[in-house]
C-alpha positions as CSV (number, residue, x, y, z in Angstrom):
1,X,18.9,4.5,32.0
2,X,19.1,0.8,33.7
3,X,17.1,-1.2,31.9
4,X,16.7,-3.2,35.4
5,X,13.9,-1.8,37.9
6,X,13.5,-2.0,42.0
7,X,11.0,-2.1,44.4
8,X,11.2,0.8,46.9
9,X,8.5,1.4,49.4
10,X,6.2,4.4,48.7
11,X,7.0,8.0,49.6
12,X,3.6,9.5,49.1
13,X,0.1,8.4,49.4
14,X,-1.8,6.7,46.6
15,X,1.3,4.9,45.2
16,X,0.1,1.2,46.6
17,X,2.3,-1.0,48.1
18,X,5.3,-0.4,46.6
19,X,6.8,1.8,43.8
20,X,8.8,0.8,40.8
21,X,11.8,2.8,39.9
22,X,14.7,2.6,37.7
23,X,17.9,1.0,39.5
24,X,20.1,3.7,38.7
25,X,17.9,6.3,39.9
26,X,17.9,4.6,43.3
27,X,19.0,7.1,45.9
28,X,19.5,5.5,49.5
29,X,19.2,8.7,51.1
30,X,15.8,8.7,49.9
31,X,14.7,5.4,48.9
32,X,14.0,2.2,50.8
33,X,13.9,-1.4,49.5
34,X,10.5,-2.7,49.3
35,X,12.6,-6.1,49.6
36,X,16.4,-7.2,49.7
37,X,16.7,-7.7,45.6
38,X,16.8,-11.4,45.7
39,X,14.2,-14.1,44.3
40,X,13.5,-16.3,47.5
41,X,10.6,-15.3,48.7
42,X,9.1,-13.5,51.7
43,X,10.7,-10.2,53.0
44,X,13.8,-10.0,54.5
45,X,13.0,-9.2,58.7
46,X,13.7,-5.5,58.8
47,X,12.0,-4.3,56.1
48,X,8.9,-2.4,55.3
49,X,7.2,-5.4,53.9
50,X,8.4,-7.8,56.5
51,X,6.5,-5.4,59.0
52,X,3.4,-5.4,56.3
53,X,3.1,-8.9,56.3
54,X,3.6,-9.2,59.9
55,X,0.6,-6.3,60.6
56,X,-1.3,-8.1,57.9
57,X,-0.8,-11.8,59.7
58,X,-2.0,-9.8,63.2
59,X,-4.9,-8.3,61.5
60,X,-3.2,-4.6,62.4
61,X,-4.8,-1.8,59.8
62,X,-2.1,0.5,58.1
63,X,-2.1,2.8,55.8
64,X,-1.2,2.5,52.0
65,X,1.7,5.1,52.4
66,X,2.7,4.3,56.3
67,X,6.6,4.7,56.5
68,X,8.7,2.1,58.0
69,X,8.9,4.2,61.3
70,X,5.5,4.0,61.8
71,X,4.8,0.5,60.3
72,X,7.6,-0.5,63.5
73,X,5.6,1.6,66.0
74,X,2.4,-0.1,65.2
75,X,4.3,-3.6,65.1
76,X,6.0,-3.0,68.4
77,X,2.5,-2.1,69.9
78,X,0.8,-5.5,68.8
79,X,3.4,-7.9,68.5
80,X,2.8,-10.9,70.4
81,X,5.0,-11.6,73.5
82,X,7.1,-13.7,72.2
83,X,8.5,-12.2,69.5
C-alpha cells in the first residue's frame, strides 16, 4: 500500500466529484485522472474536470457521476463559437 493517494473521477453515482484512491491501486484501464497530478492549479484541458469547470462557467447542469464521454457531449453542444 502507497502511502500517496490520487484523484480519479467517479465510476458510480453518489461518489461526488471525485474519488480518492490509493496510487498503486490506480488501474488506467479503469481509472481516469480527476487532474494531471501536479500542484498548479486549474485542470489540465482534456480532462473530466476541465469539462466540469467549463459546464459549470456556461451554467450547463450535469450529473454527479456523468463520465467524461458525456461531460464532452454536453460541452460540444454548448460551447460558445469560438472555442
Amino acid at each position: 500500500m502507497s502511502d500517496k493517494v490520487i484523484k480519479v473521477d467517479p465510476w458510480g453515482e453518489g461518489q461526488g466529484d471525485f474519488v480518492l484512491i490509493d496510487a498503486d491501486s490506480f488501474d488506467e484501464n479503469f481509472h481516469t485522472r480527476y487532474d494531471d497530478g501536479s500542484d498548479q492549479g486549474g485542470p489540465k484541458e482534456g480532462t473530466a474536470a476541465f469539462l466540469r469547470a467549463k459546464l459549470d462557467e456556461l451554467g450547463v447542469p450535469y450529473k454527479a457521476g456523468a463520465s467524461k464521454a458525456d461531460l464532452q457531449s454536453l460541452f460540444d453542444q454548448n460551447k460558445p463559437a469560438s472555442e
